[in-house]
C-alpha positions in Angstrom: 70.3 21.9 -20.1 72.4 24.4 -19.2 72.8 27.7 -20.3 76.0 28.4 -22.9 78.5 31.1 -21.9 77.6 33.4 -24.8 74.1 33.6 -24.2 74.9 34.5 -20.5 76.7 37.4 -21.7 73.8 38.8 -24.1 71.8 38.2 -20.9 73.5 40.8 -18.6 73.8 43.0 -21.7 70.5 43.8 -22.1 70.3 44.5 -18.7 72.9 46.8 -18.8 70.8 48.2 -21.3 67.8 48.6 -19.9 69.4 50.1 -16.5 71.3 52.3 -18.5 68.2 53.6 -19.7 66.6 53.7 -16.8 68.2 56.8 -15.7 66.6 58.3 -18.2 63.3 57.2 -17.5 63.8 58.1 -13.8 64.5 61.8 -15.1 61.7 62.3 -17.1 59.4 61.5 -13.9 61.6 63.9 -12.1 61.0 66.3 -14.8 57.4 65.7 -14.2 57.8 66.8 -10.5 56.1 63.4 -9.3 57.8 62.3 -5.7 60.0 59.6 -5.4 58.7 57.4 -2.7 55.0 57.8 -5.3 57.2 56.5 -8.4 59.1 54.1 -6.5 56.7 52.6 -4.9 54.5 51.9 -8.0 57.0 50.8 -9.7 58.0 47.7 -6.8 54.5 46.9 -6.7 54.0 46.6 -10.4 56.8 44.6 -10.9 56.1 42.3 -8.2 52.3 42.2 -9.4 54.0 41.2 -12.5 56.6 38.9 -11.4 54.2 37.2 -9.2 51.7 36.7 -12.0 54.2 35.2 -14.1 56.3 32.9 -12.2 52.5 31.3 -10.9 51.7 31.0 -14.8 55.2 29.1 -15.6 55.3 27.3 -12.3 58.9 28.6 -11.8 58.1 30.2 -8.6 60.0 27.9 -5.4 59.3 27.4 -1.8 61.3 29.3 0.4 62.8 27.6 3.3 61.9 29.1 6.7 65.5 30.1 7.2 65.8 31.6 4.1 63.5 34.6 4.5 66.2 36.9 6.5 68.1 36.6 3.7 65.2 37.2 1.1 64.6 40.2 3.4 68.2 41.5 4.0 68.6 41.3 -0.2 65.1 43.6 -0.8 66.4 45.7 1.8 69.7 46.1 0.2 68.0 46.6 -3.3 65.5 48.5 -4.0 65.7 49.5 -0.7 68.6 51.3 0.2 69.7 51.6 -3.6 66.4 53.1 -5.4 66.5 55.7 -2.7 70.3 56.6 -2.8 70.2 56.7 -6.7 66.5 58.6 -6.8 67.5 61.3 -4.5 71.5 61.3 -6.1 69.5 61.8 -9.4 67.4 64.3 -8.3 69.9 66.5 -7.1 72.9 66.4 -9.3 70.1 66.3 -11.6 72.8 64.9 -14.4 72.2 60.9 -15.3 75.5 60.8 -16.6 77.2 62.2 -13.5 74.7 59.7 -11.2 75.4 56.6 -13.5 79.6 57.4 -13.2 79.2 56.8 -9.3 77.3 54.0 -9.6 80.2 52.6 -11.8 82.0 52.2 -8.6 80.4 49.2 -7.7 82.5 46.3 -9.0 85.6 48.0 -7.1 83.4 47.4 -4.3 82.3 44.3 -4.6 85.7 42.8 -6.0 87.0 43.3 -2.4 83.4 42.1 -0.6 83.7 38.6 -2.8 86.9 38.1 -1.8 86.1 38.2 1.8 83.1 36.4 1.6 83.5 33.9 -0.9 87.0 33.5 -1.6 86.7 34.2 -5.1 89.9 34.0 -7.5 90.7 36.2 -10.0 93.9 36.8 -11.5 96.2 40.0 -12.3 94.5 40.8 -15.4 90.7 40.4 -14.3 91.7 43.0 -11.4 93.3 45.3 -13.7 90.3 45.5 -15.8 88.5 46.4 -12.8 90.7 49.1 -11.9 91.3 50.3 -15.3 87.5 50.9 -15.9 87.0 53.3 -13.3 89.4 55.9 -14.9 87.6 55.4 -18.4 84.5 55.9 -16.9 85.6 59.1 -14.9 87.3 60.2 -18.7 83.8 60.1 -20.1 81.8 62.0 -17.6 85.0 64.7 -16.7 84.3 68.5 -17.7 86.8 71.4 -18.0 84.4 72.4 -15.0 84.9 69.4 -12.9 82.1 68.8 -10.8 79.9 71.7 -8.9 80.2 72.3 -5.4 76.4 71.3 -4.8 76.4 67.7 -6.3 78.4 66.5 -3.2 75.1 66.3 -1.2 73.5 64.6 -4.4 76.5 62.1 -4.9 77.1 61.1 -1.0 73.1 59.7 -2.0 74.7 57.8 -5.0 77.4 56.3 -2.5 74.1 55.0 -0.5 73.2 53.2 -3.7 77.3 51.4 -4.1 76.5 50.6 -0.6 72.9 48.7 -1.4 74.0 47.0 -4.8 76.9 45.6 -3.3 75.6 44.6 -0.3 72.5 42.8 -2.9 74.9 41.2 -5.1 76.6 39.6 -1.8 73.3 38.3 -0.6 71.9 37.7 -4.1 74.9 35.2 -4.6 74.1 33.0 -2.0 70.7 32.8 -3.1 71.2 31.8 -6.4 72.8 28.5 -4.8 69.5 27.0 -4.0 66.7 29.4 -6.0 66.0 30.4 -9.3 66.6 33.5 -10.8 63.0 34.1 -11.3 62.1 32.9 -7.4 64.6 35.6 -6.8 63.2 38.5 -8.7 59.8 38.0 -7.5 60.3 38.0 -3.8 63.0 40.6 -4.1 60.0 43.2 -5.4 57.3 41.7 -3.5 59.5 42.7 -0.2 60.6 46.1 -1.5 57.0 46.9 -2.0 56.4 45.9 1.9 59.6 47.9 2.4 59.1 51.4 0.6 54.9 51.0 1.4 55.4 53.0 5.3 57.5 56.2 3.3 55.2 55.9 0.5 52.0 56.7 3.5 54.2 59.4 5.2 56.0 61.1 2.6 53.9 60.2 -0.8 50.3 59.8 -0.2 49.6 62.9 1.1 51.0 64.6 -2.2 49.3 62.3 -4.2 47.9 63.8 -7.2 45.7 62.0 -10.1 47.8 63.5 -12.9 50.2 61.0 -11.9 48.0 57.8 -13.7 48.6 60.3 -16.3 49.8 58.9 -19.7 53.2 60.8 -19.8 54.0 59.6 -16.0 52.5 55.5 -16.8 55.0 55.6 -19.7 58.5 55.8 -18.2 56.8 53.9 -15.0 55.7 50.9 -16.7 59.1 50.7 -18.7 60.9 51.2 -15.5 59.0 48.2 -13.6 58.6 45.8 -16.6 62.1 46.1 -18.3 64.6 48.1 -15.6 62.4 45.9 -13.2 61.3 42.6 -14.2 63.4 41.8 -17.2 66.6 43.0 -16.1 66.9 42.0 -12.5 66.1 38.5 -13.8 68.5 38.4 -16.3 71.2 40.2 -14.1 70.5 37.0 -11.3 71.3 34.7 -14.3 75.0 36.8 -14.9 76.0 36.7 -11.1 75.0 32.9 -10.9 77.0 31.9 -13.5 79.8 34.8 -13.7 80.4 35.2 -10.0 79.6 38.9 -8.1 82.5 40.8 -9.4 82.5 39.8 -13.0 79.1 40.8 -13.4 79.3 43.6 -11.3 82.0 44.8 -13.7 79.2 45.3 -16.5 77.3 48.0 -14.8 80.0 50.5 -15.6 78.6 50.7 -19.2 75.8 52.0 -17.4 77.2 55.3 -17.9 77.8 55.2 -21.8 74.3 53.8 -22.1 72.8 56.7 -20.1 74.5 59.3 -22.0 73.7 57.7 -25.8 70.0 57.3 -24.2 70.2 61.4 -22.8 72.0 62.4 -26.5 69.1 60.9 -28.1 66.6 62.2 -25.7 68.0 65.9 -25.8 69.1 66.1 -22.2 72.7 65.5 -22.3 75.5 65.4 -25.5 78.7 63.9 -25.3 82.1 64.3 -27.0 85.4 62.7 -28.3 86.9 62.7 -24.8 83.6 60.2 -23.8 84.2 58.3 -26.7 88.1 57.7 -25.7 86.8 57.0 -22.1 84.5 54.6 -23.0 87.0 52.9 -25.0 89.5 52.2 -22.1 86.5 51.0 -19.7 85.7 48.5 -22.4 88.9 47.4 -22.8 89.0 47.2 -18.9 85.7 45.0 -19.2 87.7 42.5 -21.3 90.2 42.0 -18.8 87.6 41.0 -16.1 86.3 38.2 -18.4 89.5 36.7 -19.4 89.9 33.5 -18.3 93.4 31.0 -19.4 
């Protein structure tokens, strides 16, 4: 039976959501001083542990054709790969989730013009205007009197990294989705990051390992990062690209910022104003356009 439209869109909510929040759990373990490729790679292999686990229990899990696996590869590679360590490191040193999540808002400009090229995608005047029309919202609700310090371009060229890998997942991730299930997808995608981030994690992480980090206070954001920013989401997020195409799902991660920032209010690490409210007003409306269809 297949899924209805609607529920598809509640879908790549929540895991709008749950990303959006995820920048917030990623700070707190960079508040906690615990090294990225230690948090990362604990994350990818709980959620794969997880995944794995699960698609065994429901029997969703699929064989993989032979020729398949380069592109199984090439899509772990592209995220978490590249992406968790552009956006770790682009967090850590702008260390400002709302200013990291307003980059990674660039995506579906990105991946508009990589679906075009690759799959021939259609989409009229007013689904392209809502993707250009979010952007400038977006850049409304994160914009300061102080415009942005001279030592976040180091931190933000990171960030770009991250564009880079999500687009270049979503491409890949799309032509998965042809033959695979969304949960076949998920699993192998964190079962491969973990074989991915596993050599950095022995050079660069092991030898500052520290047993404070099975700590309670560092487990908590972890566990939510690889079960809900992990598992859940990614899962859910295959389901919106296989049904909504690259760019019109894409388009949804620019609420990642507004999610962030409620989540950092709330938190006590960032507040907001009326000029965010306006801004995130004119990327929703933006949003709209990209899902109008005749």
């Amino acid at each position: 039976m297949k899924e209805k439209a609607s529920f598809i869109y509640i879908y790549i909510s929540i895991a709008i959501i749950l990303w959006g929040f995820s920048f917030v759990w990623t700070n707190e373990l960079l508040i906690y001083d615990v090294p990225i490729f230690i948090f990362i790679f604990m994350r990818m292999v709980l959620a794969g542990t997880i995944m794995f686990v699960f698609s065994k229990i429901t029997g969703k899990l699929q064989k993989v054709d032979k020729s398949d696996w380069r592109w199984f590869f090439l899509m772990a590679f592209f995220e978490p790969f590249i992406y968790f360590i552009g956006e770790s490191y682009g967090l850590k040193i702008t260390n400002s989730a709302t200013l990291a999540a307003v980059v990674i808002a660039t995506i579906p400009i990105f991946t508009l013009i990589i679906e075009q090229r690759l799959y021939k995608a259609r989409l009229s005047l007013f689904n392209k205007a809502g993707v250009f029309l979010t952007l400038p919202g977006i850049v409304l609700f994160v914009w300061s009197g102080d415009g942005i310090k001279a030592d976040y371009y180091y931190g933000i060229m990171f960030l770009l990294l991250a564009v880079f890998g999500s687009v270049g997942y979503t491409a890949v991730c799309k032509k998965l989705t042809c033959k695979y299930n969304a949960i076949t997808i998920t699993t192998y995608q964190f079962i491969l990051a973990a074989l991915f981030f596993l050599i950095p994690f022995l050079f660069f992480g092991l030898p500052k390992w520290s047993p404070e980090y099975l700590s309670f206070k560092v487990l908590k954001p972890l566990m939510l990062l690889a079960v809900l920013a992990s598992c859940f989401a990614f899962v859910l997020y295959v389901k919106a690209i296989d049904k909504l195409g690259m760019t019109k799902a894409a388009i949804f991660t620019t609420l990642i910022p507004v999610v962030s920032a409620v989540g950092a209010f709330f938190t006590g690490q960032e507040t907001f104003s009326w000029q965010q409210i306006c801004g995130m007003l004119i990327a929703l409306v933006g949003i709209i356009f990209t899902q109008y269809r005749k």
